[in-house]
N, CA, C and O of each residue as an XYZ file, in Angstrom:
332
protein
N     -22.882     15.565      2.118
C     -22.528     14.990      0.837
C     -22.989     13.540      0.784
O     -22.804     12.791      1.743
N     -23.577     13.150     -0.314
C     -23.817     11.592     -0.138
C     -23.412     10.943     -1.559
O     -23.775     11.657     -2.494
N     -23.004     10.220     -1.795
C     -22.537      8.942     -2.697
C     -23.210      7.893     -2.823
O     -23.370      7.320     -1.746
N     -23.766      7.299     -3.861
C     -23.646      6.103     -3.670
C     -23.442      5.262     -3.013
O     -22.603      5.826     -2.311
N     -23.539      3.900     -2.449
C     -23.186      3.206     -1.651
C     -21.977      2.513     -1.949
O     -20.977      2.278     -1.271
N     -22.437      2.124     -3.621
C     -21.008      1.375     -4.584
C     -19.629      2.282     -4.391
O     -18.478      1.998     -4.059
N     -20.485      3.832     -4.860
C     -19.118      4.641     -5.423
C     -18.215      4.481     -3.781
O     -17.072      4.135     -3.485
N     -19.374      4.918     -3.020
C     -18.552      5.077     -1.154
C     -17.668      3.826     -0.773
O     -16.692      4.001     -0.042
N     -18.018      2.422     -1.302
C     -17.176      1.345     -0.933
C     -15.826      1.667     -2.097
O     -14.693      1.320     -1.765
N     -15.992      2.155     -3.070
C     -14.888      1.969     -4.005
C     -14.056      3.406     -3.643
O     -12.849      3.166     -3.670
N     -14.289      4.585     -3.370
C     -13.792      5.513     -2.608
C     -12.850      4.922     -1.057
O     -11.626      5.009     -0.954
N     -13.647      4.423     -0.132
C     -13.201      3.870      0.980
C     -11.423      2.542      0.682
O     -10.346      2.335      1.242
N     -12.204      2.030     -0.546
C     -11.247      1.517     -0.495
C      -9.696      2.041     -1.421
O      -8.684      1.341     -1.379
N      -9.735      2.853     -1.909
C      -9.167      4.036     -2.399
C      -8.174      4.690     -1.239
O      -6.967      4.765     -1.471
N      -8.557      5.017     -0.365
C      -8.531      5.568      0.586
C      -7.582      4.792      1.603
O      -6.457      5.143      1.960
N      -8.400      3.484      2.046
C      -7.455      2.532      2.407
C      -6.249      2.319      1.195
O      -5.333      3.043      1.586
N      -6.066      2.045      0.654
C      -4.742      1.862     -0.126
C      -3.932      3.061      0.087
O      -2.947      3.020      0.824
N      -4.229      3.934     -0.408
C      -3.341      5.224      0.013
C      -2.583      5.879      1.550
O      -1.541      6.498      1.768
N      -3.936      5.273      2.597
C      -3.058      4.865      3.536
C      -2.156      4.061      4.117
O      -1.102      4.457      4.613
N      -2.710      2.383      4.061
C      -1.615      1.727      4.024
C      -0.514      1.957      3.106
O       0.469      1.398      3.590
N      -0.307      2.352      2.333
C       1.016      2.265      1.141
C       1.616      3.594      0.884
O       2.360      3.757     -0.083
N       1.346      4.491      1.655
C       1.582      6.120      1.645
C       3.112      5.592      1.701
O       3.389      5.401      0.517
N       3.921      5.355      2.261
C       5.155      5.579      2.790
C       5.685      4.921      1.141
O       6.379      5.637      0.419
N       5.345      3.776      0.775
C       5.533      2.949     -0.515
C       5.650      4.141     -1.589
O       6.644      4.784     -1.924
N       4.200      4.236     -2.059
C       3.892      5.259     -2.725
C       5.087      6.699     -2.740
O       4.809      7.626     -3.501
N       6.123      6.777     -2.046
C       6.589      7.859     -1.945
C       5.182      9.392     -2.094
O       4.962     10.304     -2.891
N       4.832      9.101     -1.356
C       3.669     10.444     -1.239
C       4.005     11.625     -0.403
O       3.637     11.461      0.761
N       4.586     12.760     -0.627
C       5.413     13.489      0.366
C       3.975     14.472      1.144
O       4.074     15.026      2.239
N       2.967     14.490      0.445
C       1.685     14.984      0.643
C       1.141     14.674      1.801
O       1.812     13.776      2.312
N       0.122     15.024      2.561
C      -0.588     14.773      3.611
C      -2.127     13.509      2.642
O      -2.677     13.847      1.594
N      -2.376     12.448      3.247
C      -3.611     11.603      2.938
C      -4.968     12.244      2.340
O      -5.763     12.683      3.171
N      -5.198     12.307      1.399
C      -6.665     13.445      1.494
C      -7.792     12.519      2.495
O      -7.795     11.297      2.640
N      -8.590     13.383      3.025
C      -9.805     12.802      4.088
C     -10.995     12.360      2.853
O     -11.142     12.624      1.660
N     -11.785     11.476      3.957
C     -12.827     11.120      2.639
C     -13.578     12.121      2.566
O     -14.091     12.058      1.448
N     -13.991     13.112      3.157
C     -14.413     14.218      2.814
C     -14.188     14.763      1.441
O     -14.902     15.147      0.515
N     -12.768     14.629      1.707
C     -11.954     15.478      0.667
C     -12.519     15.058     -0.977
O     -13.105     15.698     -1.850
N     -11.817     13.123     -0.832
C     -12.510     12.695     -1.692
C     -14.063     12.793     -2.964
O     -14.307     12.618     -4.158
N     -14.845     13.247     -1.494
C     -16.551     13.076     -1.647
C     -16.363     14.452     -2.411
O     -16.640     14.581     -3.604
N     -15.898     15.399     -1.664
C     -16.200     16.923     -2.703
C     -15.391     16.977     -4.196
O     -15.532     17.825     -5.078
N     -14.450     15.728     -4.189
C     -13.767     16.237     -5.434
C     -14.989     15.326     -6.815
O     -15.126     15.694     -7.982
N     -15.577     14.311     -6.239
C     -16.225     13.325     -6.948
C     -17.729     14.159     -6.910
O     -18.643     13.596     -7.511
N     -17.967     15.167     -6.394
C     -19.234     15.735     -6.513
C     -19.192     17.405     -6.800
O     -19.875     18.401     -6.562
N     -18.056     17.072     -7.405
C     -17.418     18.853     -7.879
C     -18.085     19.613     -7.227
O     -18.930     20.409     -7.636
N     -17.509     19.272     -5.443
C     -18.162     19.958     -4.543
C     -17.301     21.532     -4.252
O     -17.847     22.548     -3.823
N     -16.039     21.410     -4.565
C     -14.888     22.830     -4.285
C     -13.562     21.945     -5.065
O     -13.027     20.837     -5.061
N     -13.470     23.339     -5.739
C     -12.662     23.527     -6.675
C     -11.002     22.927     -5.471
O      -9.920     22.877     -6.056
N     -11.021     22.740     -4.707
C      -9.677     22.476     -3.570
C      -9.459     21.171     -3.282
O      -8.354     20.653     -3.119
N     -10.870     20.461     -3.199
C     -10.826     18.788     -3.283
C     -10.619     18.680     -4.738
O      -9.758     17.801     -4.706
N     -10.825     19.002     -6.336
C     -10.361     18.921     -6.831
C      -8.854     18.602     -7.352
O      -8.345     17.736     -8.063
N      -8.385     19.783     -6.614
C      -6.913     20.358     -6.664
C      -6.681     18.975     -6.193
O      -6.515     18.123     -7.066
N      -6.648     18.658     -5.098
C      -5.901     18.131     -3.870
C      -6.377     16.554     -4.330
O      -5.430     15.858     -3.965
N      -7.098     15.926     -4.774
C      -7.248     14.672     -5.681
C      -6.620     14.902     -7.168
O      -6.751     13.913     -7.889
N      -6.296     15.450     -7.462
C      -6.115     15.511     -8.737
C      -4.077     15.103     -8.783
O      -3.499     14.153     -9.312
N      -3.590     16.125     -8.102
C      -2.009     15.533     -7.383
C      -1.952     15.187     -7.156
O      -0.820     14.775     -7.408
N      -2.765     14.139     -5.988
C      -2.618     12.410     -5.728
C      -2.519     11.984     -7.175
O      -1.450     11.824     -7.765
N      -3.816     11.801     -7.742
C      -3.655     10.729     -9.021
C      -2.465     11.228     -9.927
O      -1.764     10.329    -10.390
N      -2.167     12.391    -10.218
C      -1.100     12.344    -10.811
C       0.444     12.355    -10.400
O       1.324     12.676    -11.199
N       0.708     11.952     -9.002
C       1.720     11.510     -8.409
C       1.309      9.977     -8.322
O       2.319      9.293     -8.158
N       0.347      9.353     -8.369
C       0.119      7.514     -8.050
C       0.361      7.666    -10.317
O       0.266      6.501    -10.704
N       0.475      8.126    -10.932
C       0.433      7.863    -12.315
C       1.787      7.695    -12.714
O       2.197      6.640    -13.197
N       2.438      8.618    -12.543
C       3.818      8.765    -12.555
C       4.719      7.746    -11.590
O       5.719      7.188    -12.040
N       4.370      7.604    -10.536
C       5.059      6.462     -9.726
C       4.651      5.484    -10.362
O       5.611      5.003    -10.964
N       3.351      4.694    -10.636
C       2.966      3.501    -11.890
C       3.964      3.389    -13.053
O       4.283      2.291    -13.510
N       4.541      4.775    -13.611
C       4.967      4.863    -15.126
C       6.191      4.783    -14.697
O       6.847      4.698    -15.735
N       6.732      4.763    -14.036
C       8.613      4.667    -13.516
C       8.621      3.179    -12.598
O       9.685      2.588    -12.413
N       7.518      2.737    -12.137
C       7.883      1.103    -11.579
C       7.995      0.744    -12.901
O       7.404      1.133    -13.908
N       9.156     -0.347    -12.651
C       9.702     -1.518    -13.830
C       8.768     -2.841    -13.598
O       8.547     -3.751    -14.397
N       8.272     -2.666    -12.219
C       7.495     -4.251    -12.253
C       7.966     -5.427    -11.747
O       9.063     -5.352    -11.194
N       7.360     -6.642    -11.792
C       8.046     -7.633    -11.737
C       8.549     -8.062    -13.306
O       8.108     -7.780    -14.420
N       9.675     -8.871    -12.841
C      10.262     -9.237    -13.692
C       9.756    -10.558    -14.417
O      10.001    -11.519    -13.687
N       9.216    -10.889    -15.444
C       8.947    -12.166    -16.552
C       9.512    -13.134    -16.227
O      10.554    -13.269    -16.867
N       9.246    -14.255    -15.196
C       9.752    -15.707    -14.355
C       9.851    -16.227    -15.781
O      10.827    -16.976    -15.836
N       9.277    -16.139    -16.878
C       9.736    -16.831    -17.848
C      11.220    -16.640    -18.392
O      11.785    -17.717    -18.582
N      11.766    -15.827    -18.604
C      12.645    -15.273    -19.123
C      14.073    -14.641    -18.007
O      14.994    -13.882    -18.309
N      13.813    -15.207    -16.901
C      14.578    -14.890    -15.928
C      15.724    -16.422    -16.000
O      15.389    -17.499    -16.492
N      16.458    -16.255    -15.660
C      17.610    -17.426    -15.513
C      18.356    -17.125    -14.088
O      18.435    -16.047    -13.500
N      18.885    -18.418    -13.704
C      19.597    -18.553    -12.912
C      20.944    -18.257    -12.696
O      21.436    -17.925    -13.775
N      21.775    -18.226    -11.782
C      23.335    -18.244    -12.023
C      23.869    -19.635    -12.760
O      25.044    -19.988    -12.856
N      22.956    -20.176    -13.144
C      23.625    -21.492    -13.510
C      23.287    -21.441    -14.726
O      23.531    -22.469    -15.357
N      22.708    -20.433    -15.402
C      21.811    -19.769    -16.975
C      20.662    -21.219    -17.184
O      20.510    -21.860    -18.224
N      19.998    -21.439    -15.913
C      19.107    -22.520    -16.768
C      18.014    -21.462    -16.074
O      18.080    -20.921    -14.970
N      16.684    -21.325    -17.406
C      15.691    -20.651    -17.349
C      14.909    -21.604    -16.751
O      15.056    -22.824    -16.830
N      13.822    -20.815    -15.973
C      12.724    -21.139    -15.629
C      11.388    -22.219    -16.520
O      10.303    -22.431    -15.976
């Protein structure tokens, strides 16, 4: 399978994030391999599909239920003096 060089650095680093932050991420899933990756981005088998496709829509849904940080503007103290 070959990629790009761009797409392979932006994959790789894809990849890295999902590993470091797996535990964060609440990901109950196993990491997909970059393999995995490469066949889903070269609609190489319908299974790297599958199996990228429930990542992104478990990293979408965890995005849509974080609240975020909170607006330092609009935050106050115990003493109610705002920022």
């Amino acid at each position: 399978m070959k990629l790009p060089a761009s797409v392979f650095a932006n994959v790789l680093q894809i990849h890295q994030f999902i590993s470091n932050f797996h535990g964060c991420l609440e990901l109950s899933e196993s990491i997909p391999s970059l393999s995995t990756f490469q066949g889903a981005l070269l609609n190489d088998s319908q299974t790297s599909l599958t199996v990228i496709n429930r990542v992104l829509c478990h990293l979408l849904n965890f995005a849509l239920k974080d609240p975020g940080v909170p607006n330092l503007l609009k935050v106050r103290t115990l003493a109610s003096v705002y920022f």
